[in-house]
C-alpha positions in Angstrom: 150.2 135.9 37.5 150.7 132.3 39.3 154.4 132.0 37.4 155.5 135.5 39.0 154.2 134.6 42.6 155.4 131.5 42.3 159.1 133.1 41.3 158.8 136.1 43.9 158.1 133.9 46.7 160.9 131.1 45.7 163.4 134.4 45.6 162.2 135.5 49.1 162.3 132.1 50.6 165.8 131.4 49.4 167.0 134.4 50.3 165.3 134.6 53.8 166.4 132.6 56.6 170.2 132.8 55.7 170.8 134.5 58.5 169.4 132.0 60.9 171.1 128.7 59.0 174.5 131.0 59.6 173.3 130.9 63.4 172.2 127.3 64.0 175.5 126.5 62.2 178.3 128.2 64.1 175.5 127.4 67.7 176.4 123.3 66.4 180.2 124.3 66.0 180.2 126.2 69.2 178.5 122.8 71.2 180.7 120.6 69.6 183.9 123.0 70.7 182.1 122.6 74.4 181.9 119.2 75.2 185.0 118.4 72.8 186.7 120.3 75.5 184.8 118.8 78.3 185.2 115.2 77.9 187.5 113.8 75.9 185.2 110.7 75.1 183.2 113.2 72.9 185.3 112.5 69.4 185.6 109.3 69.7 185.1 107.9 66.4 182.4 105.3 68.3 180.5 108.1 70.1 180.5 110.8 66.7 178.7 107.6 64.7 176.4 107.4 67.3 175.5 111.1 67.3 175.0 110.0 63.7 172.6 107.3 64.1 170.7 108.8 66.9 170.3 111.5 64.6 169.1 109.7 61.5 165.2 109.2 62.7 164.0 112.2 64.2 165.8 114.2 61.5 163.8 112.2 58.9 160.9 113.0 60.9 161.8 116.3 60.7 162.6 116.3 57.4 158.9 115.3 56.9 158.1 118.3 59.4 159.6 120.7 57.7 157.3 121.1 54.6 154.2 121.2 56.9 156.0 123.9 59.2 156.3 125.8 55.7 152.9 125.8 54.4 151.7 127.2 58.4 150.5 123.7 59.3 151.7 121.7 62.3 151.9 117.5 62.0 151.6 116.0 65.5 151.2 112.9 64.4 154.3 112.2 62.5 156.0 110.0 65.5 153.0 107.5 65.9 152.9 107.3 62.3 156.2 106.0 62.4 155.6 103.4 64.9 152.2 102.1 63.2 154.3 102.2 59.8 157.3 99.8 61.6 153.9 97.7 63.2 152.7 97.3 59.6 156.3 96.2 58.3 156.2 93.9 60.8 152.9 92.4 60.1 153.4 92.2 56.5 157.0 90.5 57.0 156.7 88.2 59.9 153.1 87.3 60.0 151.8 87.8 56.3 155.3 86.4 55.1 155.8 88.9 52.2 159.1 89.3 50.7 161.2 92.0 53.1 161.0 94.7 49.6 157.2 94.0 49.3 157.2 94.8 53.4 159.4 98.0 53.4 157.5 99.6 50.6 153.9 98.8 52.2 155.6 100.2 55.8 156.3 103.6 53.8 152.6 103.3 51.9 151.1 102.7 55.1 153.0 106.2 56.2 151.9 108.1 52.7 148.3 106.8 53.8 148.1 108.3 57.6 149.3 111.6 55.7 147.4 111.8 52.8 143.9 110.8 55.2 145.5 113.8 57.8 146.0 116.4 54.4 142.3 115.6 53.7 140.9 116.7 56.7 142.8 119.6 57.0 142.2 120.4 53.5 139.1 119.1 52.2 137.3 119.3 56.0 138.3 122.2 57.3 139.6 121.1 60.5 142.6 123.0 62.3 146.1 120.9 61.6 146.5 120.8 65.1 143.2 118.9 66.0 143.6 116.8 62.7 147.3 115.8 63.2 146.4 115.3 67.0 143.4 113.0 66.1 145.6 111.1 63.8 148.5 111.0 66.3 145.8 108.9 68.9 144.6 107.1 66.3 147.9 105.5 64.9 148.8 105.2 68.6 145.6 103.2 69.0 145.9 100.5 65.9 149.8 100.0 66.7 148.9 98.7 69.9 145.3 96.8 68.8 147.5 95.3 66.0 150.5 94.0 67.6 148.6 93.0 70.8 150.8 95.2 72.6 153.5 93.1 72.0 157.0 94.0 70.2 157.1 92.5 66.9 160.3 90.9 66.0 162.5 90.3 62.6 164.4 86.8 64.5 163.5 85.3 61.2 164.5 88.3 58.5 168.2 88.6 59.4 168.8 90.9 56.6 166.1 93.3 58.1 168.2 95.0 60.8 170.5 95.5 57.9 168.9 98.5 56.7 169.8 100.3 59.7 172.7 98.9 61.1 174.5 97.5 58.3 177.4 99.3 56.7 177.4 99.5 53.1 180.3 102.1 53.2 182.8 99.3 55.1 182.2 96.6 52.6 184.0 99.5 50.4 186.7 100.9 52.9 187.3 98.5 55.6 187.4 100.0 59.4 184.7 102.9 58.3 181.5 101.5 59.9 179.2 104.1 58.9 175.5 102.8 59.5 173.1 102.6 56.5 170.6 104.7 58.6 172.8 108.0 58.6 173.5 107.5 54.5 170.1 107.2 54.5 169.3 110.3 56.2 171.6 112.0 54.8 170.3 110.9 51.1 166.5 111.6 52.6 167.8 114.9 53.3 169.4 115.8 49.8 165.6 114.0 48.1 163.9 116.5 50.5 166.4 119.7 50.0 165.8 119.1 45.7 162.4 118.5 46.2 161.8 121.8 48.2 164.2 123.9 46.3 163.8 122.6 42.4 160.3 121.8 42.2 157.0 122.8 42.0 156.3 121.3 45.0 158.3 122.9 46.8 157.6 126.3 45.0 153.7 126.3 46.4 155.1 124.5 49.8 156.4 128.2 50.2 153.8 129.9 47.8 151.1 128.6 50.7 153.2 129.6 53.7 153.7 132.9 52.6 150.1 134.2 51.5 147.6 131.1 50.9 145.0 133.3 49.6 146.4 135.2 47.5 147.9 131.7 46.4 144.5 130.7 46.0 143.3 133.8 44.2 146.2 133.5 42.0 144.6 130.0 40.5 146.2 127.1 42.6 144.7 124.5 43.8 145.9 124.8 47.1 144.0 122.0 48.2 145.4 119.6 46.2 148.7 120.7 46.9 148.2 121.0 50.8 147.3 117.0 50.7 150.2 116.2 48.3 152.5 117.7 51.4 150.6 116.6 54.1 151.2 113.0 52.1 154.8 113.4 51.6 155.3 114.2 55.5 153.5 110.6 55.8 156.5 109.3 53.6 159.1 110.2 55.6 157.5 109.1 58.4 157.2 106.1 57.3 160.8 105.7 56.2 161.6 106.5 59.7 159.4 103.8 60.8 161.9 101.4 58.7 164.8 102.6 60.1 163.3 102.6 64.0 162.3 99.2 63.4 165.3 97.9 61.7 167.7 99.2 64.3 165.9 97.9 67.0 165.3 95.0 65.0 161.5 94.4 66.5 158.5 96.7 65.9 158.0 98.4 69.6 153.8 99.4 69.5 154.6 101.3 72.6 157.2 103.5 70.8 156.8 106.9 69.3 154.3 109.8 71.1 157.1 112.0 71.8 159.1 112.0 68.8 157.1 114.5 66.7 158.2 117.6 69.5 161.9 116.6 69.1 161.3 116.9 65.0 159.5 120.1 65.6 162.4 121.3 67.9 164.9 120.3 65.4 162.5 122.1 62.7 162.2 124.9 64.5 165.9 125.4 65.7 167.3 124.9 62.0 165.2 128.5 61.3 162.0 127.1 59.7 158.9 129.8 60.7 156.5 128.4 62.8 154.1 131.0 60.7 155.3 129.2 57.7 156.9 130.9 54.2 160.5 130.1 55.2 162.7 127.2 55.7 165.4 125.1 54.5 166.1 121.3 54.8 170.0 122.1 55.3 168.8 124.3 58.0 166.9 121.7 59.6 169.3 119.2 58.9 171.7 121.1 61.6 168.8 121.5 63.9 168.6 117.9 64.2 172.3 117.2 64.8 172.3 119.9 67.2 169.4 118.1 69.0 171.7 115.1 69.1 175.1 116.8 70.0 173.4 118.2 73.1 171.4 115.0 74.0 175.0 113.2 74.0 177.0 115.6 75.2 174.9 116.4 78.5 174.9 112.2 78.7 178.3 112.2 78.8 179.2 115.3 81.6 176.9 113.1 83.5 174.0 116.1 83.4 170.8 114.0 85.0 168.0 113.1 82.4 165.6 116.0 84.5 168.4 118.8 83.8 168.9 117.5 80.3 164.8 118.2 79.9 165.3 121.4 81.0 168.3 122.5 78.9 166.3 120.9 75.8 163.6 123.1 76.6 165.3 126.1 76.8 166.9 125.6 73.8 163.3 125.2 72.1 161.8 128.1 73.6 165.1 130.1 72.7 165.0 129.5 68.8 160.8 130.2 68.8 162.0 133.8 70.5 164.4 134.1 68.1 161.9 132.8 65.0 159.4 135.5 66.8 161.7 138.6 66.5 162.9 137.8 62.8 159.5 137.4 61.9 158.5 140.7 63.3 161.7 142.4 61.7 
């Protein structure tokens, strides 16, 4: 009985929400024919890499997002994770003086943690995603800032630290392509996420709970356990965004990151995951978040003031939640 759900709901999920991934796709083409047309600074090879790498956090965030969003959970909290996951690094590197590896794998840990203690309370607690996210979300907030002092933290004495980000591993191999680090690392983060979602069994009750979690339940998972493993994993990518934040800034910023979890939502949300969970894609989020970023730039660069830029944003957002609502209801 839990094999066939488990099979059904995969062939529904995969099969769902093509429609919606044809749509944000040819809506990214369509913004990129705009302000290609608009400004001719838009192609610029400088200004399409930095579409890129404005791109690469908030769609690991989102990445992270997106299998919470599946199961009918919410993660407010996945952008102050980040930040207290950079403030660990930074502690661990620059004040504990642990090797940079031992400090980049205890900044992701540090990220698994806040999601793992986040999937416990909405699993084994009871309390609402929203209120447990939003409780961890102030808390992370709180301990960046007690931790560092309120000061930025910074890597002056690991040089090879802002190499994780801004390095280019691609240009030692073909000279004059400077591709970042941090968009092959999203771009990896995103093929890890889209096989772990599609080919696992993670990703088969990631769906399984969206869709129906009792009859999930009834049909013999755990869906406890399994709500906490998620909830976790969204902690992981987290915390590899808080690595690539810090590493491109090259200083841990304890002020940073409230704000960043409704950008990954957006780009969640506009890439045709259900806010009611059972459907979603990573490639569909994937183009949510580089739609996120063409727009961003491409307003930036027809001079649009940051207030109009907020509203066109937000009617983006409230545009792809109508148009979630009315496929749901179909």
């Amino acid at each position: 009985m839990e094999s066939s759900l488990l099979t059904k709901t995969k062939r529904l999920q995969v099969q769902g929400g093509a429609a919606q991934k044809v749509l944000a796709f040819a809506s990214l083409i369509i913004l990129i024919l705009i302000f290609s047309l608009s400004s001719s600074n838009f192609f610029q090879f400088d200004n399409v890499i930095g579409i890129l790498l404005s791109t690469a956090v908030i769609g690991i965030l989102a990445l992270g997002s997106t299998f919470v969003i599946i199961t009918g959970g919410i993660d407010l909290a996945v952008g102050t994770v980040m930040t207290f996951a950079s403030v660990m690094t930074g502690v661990m590197i620059t004040i504990w003086h642990l090797p940079m590896p031992f400090g980049i794998i205890g900044g992701i840990a540090v990220g698994g943690l806040c999601g793992l203690i986040s999937g416990l309370a909405v699993a084994k607690m009871k309390i609402p995603p929203f209120i447990a996210t939003l409780a961890m979300m102030l808390i992370t907030k709180g301990l960046s800032l007690v931790i560092s002092g309120t000061k930025p933290i910074y890597f002056n004495d690991t040089p090879e630290f802002t190499k994780i980000s801004m390095g280019s591993a691609i240009e030692s191999l073909i000279p004059g392509l400077a591709i970042p680090n941090a968009v092959l690392i999203f771009f990896g983060a995103a093929i890890i996420a889209s096989i772990i979602l599609a080919k696992t069994i993670i990703g088969r009750y990631n769906f399984a709970l969206g869709s129906n979690e009792e009859a999930t339940r009834l049909s013999g998972v755990n869906v406890d356990k399994w709500k906490v493993i998620i909830y976790t994993l969204t902690g992981v990518f987290s915390g590899i965004a808080g690595i690539l934040m810090a590493s491109r800034l090259n200083s841990a910023q304890p002020a940073l990151g409230q704000g960043y979890e409704l950008e990954a939502i957006a780009a969640v949300v506009i890439g045709g995951t259900s806010l009611s969970g059972g459907a979603g894609s990573i490639l569909g989020t994937v183009i949510g978040a580089l739609i996120m970023s063409v727009l961003t730039n491409g307003l930036r660069i027809l001079s649009v003031p940051q207030e109009w830029q907020l509203v066109i944003v937000g009617i983006v957002i409230l545009g792809a939640v109508y148009a979630d609502i009315l496929r749901h209801r179909k």
